[in-house]
N, C-alpha and C positions, 0 to 999 in steps of 0.2 A: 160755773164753767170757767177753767183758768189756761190759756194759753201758755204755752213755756215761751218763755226767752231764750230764741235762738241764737243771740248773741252771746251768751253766759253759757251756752252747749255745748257749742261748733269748736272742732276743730278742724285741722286738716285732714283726718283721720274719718271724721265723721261729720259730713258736708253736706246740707240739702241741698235740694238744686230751686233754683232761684227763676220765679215770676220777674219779668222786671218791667212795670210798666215805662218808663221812659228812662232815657241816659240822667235825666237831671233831677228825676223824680225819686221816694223814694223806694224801695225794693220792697218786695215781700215776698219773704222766704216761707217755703213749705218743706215741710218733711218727707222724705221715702221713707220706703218698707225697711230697705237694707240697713240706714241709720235709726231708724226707731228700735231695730232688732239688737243695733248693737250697744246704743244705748242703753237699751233695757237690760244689757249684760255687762254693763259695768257700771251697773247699781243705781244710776242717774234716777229711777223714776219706785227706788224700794222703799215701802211705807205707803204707795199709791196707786192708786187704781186710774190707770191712764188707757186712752182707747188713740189711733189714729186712723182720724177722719178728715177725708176730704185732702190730705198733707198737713193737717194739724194734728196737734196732740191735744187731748182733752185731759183735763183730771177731774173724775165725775168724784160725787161725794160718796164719804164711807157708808156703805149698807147696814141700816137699821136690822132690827132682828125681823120686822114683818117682811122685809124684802126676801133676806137671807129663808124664815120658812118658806115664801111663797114661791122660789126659786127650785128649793129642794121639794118641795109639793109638785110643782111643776116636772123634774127629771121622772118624777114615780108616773104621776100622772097621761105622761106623754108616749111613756115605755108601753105600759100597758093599752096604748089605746093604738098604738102602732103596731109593733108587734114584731116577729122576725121579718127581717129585709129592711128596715129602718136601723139606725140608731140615736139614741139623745145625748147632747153635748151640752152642757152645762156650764155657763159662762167660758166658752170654751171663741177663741179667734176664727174668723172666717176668713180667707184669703182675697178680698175683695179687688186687689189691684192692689199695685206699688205704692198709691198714694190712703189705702185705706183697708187695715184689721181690725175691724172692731171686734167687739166680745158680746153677744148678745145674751141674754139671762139665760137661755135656750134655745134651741139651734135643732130640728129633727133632719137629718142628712141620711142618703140613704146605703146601704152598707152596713160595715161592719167596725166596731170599733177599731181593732187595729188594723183599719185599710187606712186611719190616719194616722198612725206611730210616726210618720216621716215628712208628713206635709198637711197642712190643713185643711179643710174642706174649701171648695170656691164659689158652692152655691146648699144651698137648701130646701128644701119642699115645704119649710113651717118655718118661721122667726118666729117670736117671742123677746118682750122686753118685758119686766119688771115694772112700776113708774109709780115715784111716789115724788119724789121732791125734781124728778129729770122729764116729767110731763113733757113740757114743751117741745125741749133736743128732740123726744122719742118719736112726736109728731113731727115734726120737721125736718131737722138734719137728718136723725138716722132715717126716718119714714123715705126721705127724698132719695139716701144711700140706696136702700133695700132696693126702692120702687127700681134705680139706674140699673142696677146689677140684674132684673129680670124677677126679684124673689117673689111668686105669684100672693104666699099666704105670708102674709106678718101681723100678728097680735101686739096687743098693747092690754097689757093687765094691769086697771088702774087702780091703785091703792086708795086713793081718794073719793072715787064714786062707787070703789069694791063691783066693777063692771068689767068686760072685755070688751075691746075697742077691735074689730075686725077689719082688713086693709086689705083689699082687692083690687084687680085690674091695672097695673102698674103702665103709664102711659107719659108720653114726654108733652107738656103742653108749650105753647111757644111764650109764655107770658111767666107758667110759674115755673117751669123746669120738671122735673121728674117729680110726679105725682102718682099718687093710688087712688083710681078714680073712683070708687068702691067702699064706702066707711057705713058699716051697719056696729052700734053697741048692744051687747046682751050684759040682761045685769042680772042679777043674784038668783035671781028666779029661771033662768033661762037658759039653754044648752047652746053651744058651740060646737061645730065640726068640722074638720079640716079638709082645704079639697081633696090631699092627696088618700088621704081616708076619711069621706064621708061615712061610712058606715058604722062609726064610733061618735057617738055624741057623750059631749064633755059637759058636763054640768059646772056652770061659774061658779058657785059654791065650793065644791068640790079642786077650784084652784084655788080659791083665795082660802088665806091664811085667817 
C-alpha cells in the first residue's frame, strides 16, 4: 500500500482540503472526490491502479492472472445467479462519499446497466473483493468502508485459502468503529448465497479460479 505525496500533487487548481490537528502541529492532508477525479484526468495516476479511501489514495498492486480470471468468473457467475432487476459491475467505482470511490472486484447493484452511464452507483446489495496479496486492507479498511456506508452483503474471495469470507450485519462499535458483526467462511466444498437472493446458491468452487 503506497500513499501519494500531496505535496508533489497539489496545486492551486487541485487542492485537498486539509485535517489540521493543531496551529503548530503538523497537517494532514486528505484527498476529495473532485481532485482525485481530476487528477486522474490529467494522467497523474496512468500506469496505476489507485482507489480512494477514507481521503487517501491507495495504489493497490498490479493483478496477477488468478485475480484477473477470478474477477471475470465472478461477472458471469453473479449475472447468472441474479438475474433481471440486478446488474454486475466489475471493478467498476462506487460513489461512497466525497472522501471515498473505491472499485470493488464486483459490485451487484440493482438496475440496469445504463441507469449508470452518468453517475455511479452509491450503494449495492453484494460487494465482492478479490484478495490475494490485499488480504488484510480487504478485512479492514475496505470491510470497515463497506460496513459505514450500510453495504448489508460483502464477500471476501480468498485466493489464499481458495475459500469465501462472508460479512454481515454491519454495526458501529465504540471501541473498533464500523465493523461487520457477522463473519462465517465457506471453503471449496461449500455454497454461498446472497441475502438479496438467497434462492441461488453459489458453489465456492465454481468462483475460484
Amino acid at each position: 500500500m503506497q500513499n501519494f505525496d500531496p505535496v508533489t500533487t497539489s496545486s492551486s487548481r487541485l487542492s485537498p482540503f486539509v485535517d489540521v490537528g493543531s496551529e503548530s502541529g503538523p497537517k494532514h492532508l486528505r484527498w476529495n472526490r473532485d481532485t482525485y477525479y481530476r487528477m486522474a484526468e490529467l494522467g497523474f495516476f496512468d500506469g496505476k491502479r489507485v482507489e480512494l479511501i477514507e481521503g487517501e489514495i491507495i495504489e493497490m498492486a498490479a493483478m496477477g492472472s488468478p485475480h484477473i480470471t477470478c474477477v471475470m468468473i465472478l461477472g458471469r457467475v453473479l449475472a447468472e445467479a441474479f438475474g433481471s432487476g440486478y446488474c454486475v459491475r466489475t471493478q467498476g467505482t462506487l460513489d461512497l462519499g466525497s472522501a471515498s470511490q473505491p472499485e470493488p472486484d464486483a459490485a451487484v447493484v440493482t438496475g440496469d446497466l445504463r441507469d449508470y452511464a452518468e453517475v455511479h452507483p452509491k450503494t449495492a446489495v453484494l460487494v465482492v473483493e478479490v484478495s490475494d496479496t490485499t488480504l488484510a486492507l480487504d478485512r479492514t479498511l475496505k470491510a470497515s468502508l463497506y460496513a459505514q456506508n450500510l453495504i448489508e452483503d460483502y464477500w471476501i474471495v480468498n485466493l489464499r485459502d481458495r475459500c469465501v469470507e462472508v460479512y454481515r450485519k454491519p454495526v458501529q462499535d465504540p471501541n473498533l468503529g464500523f465493523i461487520y458483526s457477522e463473519r462465517t467462511v465457506a471453503g471449496e466444498a461449500h455454497s454461498v448465497t446472497a441475502l438479496s437472493e438467497s434462492a441461488a446458491a453459489i458453489r465456492v468452487a465454481d468462483i475460484l479460479p
